[in-house]
N, C-alpha and C positions, 0 to 999 in steps of 0.2 A: 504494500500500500504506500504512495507517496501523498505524501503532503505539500499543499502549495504554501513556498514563501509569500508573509505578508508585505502587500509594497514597501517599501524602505521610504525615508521621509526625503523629499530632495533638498539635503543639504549638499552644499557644497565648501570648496577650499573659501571662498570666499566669505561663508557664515563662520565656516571657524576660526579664521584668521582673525575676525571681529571679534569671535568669541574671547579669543585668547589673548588678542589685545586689551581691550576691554577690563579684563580679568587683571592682566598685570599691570596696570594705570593704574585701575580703581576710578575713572572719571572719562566722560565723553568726551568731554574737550580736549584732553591730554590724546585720548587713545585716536580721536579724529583727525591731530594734528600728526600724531606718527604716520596713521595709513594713509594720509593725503587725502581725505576726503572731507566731504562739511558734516557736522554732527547731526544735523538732520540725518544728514544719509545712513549714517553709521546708527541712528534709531531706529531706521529703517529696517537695516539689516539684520541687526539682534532681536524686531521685533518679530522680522519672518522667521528668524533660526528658532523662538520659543514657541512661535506656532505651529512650524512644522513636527518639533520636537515633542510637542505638545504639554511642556512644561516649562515652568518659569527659571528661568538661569540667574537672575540679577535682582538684587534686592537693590531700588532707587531708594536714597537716601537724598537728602537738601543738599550736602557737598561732596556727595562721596557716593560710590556704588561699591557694590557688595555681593562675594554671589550666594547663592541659596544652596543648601541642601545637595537638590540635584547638580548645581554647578559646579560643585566641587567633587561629584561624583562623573561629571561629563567633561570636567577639564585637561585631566591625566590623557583624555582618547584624543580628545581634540589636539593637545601639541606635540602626540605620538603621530598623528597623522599628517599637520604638517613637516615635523622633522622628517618621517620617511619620504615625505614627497619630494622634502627639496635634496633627500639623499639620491632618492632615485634621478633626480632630473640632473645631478651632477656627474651622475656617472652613466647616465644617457652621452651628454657631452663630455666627458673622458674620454669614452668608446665608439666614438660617431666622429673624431674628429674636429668638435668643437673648439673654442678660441681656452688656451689654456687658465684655467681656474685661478686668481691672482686673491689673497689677500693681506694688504698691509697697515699694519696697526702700530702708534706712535706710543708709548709708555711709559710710565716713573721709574724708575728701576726698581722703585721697593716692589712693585706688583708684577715686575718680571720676573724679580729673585725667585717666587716656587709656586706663584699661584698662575702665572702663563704657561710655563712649562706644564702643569697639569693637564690645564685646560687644552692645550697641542697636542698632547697623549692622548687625551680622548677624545680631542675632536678629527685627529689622524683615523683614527678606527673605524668613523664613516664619513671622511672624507678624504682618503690617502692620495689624489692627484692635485687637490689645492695647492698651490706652492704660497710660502708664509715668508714674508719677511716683519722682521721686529727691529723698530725704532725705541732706542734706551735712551730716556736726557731726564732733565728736571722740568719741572713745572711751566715753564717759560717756553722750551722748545717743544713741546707736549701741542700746545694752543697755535705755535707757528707752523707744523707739522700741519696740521689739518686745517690752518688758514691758508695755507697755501697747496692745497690742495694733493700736498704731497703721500699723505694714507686715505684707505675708506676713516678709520676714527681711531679718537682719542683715547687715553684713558692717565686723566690726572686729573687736577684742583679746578674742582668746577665754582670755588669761590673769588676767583679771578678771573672769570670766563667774559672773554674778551668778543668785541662787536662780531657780527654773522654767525657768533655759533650755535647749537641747539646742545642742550645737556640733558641726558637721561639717566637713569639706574644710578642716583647718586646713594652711597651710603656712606655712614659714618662709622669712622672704628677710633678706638683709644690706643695710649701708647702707654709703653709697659717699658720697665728698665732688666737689662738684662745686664749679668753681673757673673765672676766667676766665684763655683763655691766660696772658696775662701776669703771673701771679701768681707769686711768689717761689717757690712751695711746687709750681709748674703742672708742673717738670721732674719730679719725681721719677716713679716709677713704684706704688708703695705709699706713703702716705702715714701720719706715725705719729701717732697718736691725740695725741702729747704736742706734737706740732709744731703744734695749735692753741692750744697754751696765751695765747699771746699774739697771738690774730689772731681778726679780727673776724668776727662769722658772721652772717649773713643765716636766720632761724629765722621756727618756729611759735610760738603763742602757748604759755605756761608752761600751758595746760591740755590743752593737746592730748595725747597718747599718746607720739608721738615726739619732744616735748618731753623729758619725763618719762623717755623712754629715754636720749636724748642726755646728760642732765644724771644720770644717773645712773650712766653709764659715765665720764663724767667725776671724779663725786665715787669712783669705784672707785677711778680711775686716781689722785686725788687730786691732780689740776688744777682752776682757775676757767676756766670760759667766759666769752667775752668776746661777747656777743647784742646787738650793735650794732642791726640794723633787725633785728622784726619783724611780720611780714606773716601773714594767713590766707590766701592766694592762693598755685598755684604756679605764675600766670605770674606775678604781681609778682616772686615769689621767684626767681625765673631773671633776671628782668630786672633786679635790683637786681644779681645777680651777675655778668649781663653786662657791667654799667655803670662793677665796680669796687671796689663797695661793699665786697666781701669773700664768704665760703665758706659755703657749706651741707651738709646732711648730710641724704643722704634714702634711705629707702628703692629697692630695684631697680626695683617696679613704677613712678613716675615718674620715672625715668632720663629727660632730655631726646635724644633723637637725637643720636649722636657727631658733632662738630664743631659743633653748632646753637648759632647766636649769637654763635661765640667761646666757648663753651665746652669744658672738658674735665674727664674724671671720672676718680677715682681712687678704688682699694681702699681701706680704712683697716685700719691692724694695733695693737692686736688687733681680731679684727673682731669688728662689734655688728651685734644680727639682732632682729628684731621675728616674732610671730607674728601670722596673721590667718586668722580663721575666718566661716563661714554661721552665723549663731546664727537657732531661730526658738524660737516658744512651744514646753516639752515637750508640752502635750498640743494642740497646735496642729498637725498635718503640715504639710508643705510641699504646696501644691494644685499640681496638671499644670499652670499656668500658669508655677510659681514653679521647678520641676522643670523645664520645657522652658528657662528662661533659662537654669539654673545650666549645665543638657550645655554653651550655646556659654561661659557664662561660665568657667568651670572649667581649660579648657585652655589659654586669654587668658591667665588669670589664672599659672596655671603657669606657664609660657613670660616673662611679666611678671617673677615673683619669683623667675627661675633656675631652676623646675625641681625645688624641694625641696616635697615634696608629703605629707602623710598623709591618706587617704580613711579618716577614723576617726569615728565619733558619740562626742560625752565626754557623757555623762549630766550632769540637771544635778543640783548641788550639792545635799544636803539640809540 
């Protein structure tokens, strides 16, 4: 005996692509302004996909949306289906002969030190003919890079986000001091932003970004730092601290492995936190290439900075 399939609903990439933007905004005007289209339209679209579906996806709230129940039970499929899509159409053109697969991304170093290389490990997995180049500067060259057209995007201080750019997936993470065991300061369990006043730090260069934070929380605090070695590197920077040299201050996403080298890390009170965002050209989108890295980069990167997250697009400046 066979049974007939019940018609399937006609969704298409284009409802879930809505869907799943939608979903990571949290806001029509955000998620309208990523897919290029007007927010009318994009009501449109989400209202067909909950009819067809025949259930509600989104709870509308006065500044915010929110999905339902069912949406968090229909979003897992939705961005399983476009990732396989835009897998398969990359390797459609791999194997067809199409124009070779190109993506290039400008970066801080702190978030190339081990959460990029992640993210190119698995994002090799299902995309092994992309060819990757990676741009390392500080903050400054970060925003020039993609002002000038020279990456698909950015990824550094979107609190200096300079005219024509668009910022999204900004998050915040705190910085922690890292120290070897036997350092005078190693027992404590919080460590106080004043107890470096007189102790040597193993640092980035005075142009870097989290130079410029360090030393700024400092003059808050209205203590001198005392920036014994420093290095552009963060294995030197770990290794000078393994060695003795004296403490550093970094960022969550490059956190060394607890216990690695003789190392140990500690909170700082009060605590100092840096922001970092995707910047690319406003009128520039991000292309399916640049869109398939960021899904694995994104939730590395999370998971990296603690967890603190805003999927929001900041318009850029006029």
């Amino acid at each position: 005996m066979s049974f007939m399939t019940p018609p399937l609903p006609d969704v298409g990439l284009k409802h879930l692509n809505a869907i799943v933007s939608l979903a990571r905004f949290g806001s029509f005007i955000a998620a309208a302004n990523y897919l290029g289209i007007s927010q009318p339209g994009l009501t449109r679209i989400i209202q067909q996909s909950e009819r067809k579906l025949g259930t509600q996806l989104f709870q509308r709230g006065p500044r915010s949306v929110s999905l339902t129940a069912a949406g968090h039970d229909f979003l897992p499929f939705a961005e399983r289906m476009i990732g396989e899509f835009a897998a398969q159409t990359e390797r459609l053109r791999a194997s067809h002969g199409a124009p070779e697969a190109r993506l290039t991304i400008s970066s801080l170093m702190s978030v190339s030190h081990i959460v990029l290389p992640a993210a190119l490990v698995e994002f090799r997995r299902t995309y092994p003919q992309v060819f990757v180049e990676i741009r390392e500067g500080v903050g400054s060259a970060i925003h020039e890079d993609v002002r000038n057209g020279l990456v698909d995007f950015g990824i550094g201080n979107p609190e200096e986000q300079p005219p024509g750019l668009s910022v999204e997936s900004v998050m915040e993470e705190a910085f922690f001091a890292v120290l070897p065991k036997r350092h005078p300061l190693a027992d404590r369990e919080v460590l106080q932003f004043l107890d470096l006043k007189d102790t040597a730090l193993i640092s980035m260069p005075v142009e870097s970004g989290l130079r410029r934070i360090i030393d700024g929380a400092a003059a808050k605090a209205g203590i001198g730092l005392t920036h014994g070695v420093v290095t552009k590197q963060y294995s030197s920077l770990f290794s000078f601290v393994a060695n003795g040299l004296g403490v550093t201050l970094v960022p969550a996403s490059v956190l060394p492995p607890a216990g690695e080298g003789g190392l140990v890390v500690r909170p700082l009170a009060p605590t100092i936190t840096r922001q970092i965002g995707v910047m690319h050209l406003e009128d520039r989108p991000l292309n399916a290439v640049s869109e398939a890295f960021l899904r694995t980069l994104r939730p590395l990167l999370v998971n990296a900075t603690g967890g603190a997250r805003t999927f929001a697009i900041r318009p850029a400046p006029e």
